[in-house]
N, C-alpha and C positions, 0 to 999 in steps of 0.2 A: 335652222330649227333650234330651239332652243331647249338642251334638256336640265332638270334638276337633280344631281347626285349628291346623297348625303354621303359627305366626306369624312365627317366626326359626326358620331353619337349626338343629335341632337341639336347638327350645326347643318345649315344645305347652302348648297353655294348654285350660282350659272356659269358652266364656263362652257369656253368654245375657243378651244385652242390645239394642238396635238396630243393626245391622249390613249392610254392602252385600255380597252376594255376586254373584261370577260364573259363569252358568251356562255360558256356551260364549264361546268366542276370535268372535265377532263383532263386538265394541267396546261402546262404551257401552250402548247398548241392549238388553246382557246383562246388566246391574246391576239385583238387584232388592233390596227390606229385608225382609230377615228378624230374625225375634228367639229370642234364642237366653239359654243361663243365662249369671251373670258371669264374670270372668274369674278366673283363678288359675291362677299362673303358679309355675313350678319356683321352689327356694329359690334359684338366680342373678337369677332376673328383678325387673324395677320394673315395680307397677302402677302407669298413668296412666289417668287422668279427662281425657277428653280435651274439649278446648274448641276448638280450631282444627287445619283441617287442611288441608296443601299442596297443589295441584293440579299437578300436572306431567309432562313429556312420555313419562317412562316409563312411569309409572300406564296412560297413555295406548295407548302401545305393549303393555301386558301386557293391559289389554283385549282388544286384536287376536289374542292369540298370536303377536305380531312384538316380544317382548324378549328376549334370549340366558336369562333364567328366564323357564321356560313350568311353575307347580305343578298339578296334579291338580287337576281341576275336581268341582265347585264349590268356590272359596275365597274370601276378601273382598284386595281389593285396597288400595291405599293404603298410603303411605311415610313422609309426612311428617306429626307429630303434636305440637303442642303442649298443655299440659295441667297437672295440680297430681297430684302423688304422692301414691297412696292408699297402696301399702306398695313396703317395699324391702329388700335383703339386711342384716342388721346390719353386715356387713364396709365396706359402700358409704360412700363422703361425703353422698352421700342423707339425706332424711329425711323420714318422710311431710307434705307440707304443701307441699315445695319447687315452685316455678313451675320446669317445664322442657321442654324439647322434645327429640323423637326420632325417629332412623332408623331402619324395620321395612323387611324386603324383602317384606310383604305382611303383612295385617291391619288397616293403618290407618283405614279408612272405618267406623270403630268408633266406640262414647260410648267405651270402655273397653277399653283394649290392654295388654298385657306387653310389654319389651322387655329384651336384654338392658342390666347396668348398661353395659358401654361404648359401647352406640348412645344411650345419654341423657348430657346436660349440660344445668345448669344455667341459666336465662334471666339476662340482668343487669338491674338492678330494675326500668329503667325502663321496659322491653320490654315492649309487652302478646303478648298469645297469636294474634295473626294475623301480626303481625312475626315470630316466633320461629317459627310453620309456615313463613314462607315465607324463612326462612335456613338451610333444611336442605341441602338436595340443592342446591339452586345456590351459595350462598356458599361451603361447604364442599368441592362440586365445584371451584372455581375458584380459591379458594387450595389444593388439592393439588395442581392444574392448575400454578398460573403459579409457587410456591413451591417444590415439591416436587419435579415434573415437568418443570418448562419453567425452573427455579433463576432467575428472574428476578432483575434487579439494578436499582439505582435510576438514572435517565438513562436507560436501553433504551428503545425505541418497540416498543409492541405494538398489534396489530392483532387488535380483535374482530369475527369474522363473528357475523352474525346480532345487532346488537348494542342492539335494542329486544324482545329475548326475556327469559326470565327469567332464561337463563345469563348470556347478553350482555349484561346492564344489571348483574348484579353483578361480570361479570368487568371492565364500565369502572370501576366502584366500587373495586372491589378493586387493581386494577391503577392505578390512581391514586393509594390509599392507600401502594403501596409502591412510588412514587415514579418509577412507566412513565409515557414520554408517549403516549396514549393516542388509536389511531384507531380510529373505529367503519364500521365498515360494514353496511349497511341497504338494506331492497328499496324504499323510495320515500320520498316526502318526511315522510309522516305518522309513518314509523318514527325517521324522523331526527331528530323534536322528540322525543319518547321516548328518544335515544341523547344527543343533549345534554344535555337535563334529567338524564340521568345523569352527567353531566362529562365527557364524551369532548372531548379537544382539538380534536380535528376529525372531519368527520362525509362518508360520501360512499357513493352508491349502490353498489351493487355487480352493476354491468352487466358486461356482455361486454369484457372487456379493462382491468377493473379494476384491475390491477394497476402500467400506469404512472402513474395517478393517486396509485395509492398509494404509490410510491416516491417521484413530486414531490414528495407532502407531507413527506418525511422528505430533502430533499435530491439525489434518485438511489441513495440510500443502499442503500433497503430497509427491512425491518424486522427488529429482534431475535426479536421472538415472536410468532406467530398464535396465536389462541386459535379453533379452528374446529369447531362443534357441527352443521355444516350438510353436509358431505361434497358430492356428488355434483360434477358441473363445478367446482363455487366453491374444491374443496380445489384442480384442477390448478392455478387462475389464483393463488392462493394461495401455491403455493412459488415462483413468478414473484415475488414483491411482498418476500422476504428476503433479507438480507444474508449475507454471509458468517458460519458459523456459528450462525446463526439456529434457533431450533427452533421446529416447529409442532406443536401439542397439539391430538392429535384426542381430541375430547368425543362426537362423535356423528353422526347423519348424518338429520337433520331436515329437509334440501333432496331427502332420497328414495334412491338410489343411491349403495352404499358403494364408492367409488370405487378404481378399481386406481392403483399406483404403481410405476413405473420405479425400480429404487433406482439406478440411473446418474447420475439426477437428483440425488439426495444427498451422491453421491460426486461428481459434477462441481461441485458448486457447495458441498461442505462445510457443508451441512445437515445438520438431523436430523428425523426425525418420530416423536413419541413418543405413546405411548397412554396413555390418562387413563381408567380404570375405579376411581372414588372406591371405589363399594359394594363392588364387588370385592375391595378392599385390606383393609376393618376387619377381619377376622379374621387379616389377616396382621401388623396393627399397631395391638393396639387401645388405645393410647394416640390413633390419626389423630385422630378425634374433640374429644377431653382438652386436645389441642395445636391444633388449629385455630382451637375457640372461645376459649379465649385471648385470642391474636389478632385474630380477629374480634369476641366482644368489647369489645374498646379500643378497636377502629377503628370501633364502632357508637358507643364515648360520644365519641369527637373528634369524631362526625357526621359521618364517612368515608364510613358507606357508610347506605344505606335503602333497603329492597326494594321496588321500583315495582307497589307492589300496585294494579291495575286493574280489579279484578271480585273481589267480595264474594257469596256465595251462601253458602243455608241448606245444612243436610244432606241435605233432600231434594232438592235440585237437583245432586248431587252428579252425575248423568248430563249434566245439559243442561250444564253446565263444560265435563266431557270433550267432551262435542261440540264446544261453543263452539270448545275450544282447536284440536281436531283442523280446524275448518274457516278457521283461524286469524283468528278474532276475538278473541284475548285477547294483547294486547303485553304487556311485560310479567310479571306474578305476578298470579293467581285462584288466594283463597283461601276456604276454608270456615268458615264460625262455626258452631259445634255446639252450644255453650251459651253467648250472648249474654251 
């Protein structure tokens, strides 16, 4: 049988190959495989052979029926996909053979995906294909985050919540690389060896009234930039802990409750609070991608930055991840090997 899944916005491909689909918004345990024909994708698309793939908290979220995209059910889920290029547009820098990874807003729990050419780039050589899944959506979230959105400058102190996750350990990475002093905030101590090992200058729980802690550490100061993927209580203690001028970059709201906000607050104390929707952007700028890894990139061969991959799983386990993550066993980056 042959069926048609729109994989990107505007892109449908056929495949028939081993694949995860979702039968209904009740979370992982709606993931079942199915097998279906190959793929073939419009004359804009890259087909990828896919060997490793991201696990992350959206995937997670679109399980549920709780991500701002909710597609037509049954669809296959997954985002992030590293892999070798079977074909590609003649126009592209591409070529079939290249080692690359990419962003789909659904499809990826595939051997074999399409995407378009601007959500793939390039790996650099030394990278194998579990590293490059797990530099999709967080690296590139967090340098559009701290660069783009939050125009970070070098000597600034920034302040990562949640910062033994998979955002948080690349936004201490990242944010290091471009030359922030760097505080991590974390729910206990075992998070806190995970936020160092990531090079955060300094490391400290983020209890109830977090926030004078967090300003001793910077002097009384405060801080120039939060980087906060965690919302609920932790964003109000959060505008507490910044300086004048200071912006905070909301990522997301993984503490549970999207939290409301006084903008009197901003106005009195000449803040800002900015929103960070990466996926949301590449069609309004799809060079984002082209220019990030770049970047990112260079700062992977200084040994800048490396994704704190913690949990390794087959394709078949692709369910018991999402669980893992969702009951939050997984610090860090869990990634998938599809072909060993």
């Amino acid at each position: 049988m042959t069926n048609y899944v729109d994989i990107y916005p505007g892109h449908k491909a056929r495949i028939e190959m081993k694949s995860y689909q979702l039968s209904e918004y009740t979370g992982p345990q709606a993931l079942s495989i199915h097998e279906s024909e190959e793929v073939t994708g419009s004359a804009g698309d890259v087909i990828i052979e896919v060997h490793a793939i991201g696990i992350n908290f959206p995937d997670l979220l679109i399980t549920k029926g709780q991500y701002q995209n909710k597609p037509e059910l049954p669809f296959i889920p997954g985002s992030e996909v590293a892999g070798i290029v079977r074909s590609c547009p003649p126009s592209s820098s591409l070529q079939p053979g290249d080692r690359v990874a990419a962003f789909l807003w659904k499809g990826g729990y595939s051997e074999t995906v399409c995407a378009p050419v601007h959500a793939v780039f390039r790996l650099p050589e030394d990278m194998d294909f579990a590293v490059g899944a797990a530099t999709i959506i967080n690296y590139h979230t967090v340098y559009f985050a701290l660069v783009r959105r939050g125009r970070i400058e070098p000597g600034e102190t920034l302040l990562v919540m949640g910062a033994a996750g998979g955002i948080g350990t690349a936004a201490v990475q990242v944010g290091a690389a471009l030359g922030a002093k760097v505080i991590a905030g974390v729910a206990n101590d075992e998070q806190a060896a995970v936020a160092q090992s990531a090079g955060a200058d300094s490391v400290l729980i983020l209890d109830k009234g977090f926030s004078t802690k967090v300003r001793s550490l910077n002097n009384g100061r405060g801080v120039d930039v939060v980087l906060d993927p965690l919302g609920d209580w932790l964003f109000g203690e959060a505008l507490r802990t910044m300086a004048p001028e200071g912006r905070i970059l909301v990522t997301g709201f993984a503490a549970g409750q999207i939290p409301q906000l006084g903008i009197n607050r901003l106005l009195l104390k000449n803040i800002s609070a900015v929103g960070v929707a990466w996926g949301a952007f590449l069609d309004t700028d799809e060079k984002l991608m082209e220019t990030a890894n770049t970047a990112l990139s260079a700062m992977y061969e200084r040994r800048e930055i490396a994704p704190a991959i913690k949990e390794i799983f087959t394709f078949e386990q692709i369910p018991q991840a999402l669980t893992m993550l969702d009951n939050g066993q997984i610090s860090g980056k869990a990634v998938v090997i599809v072909r060993p």
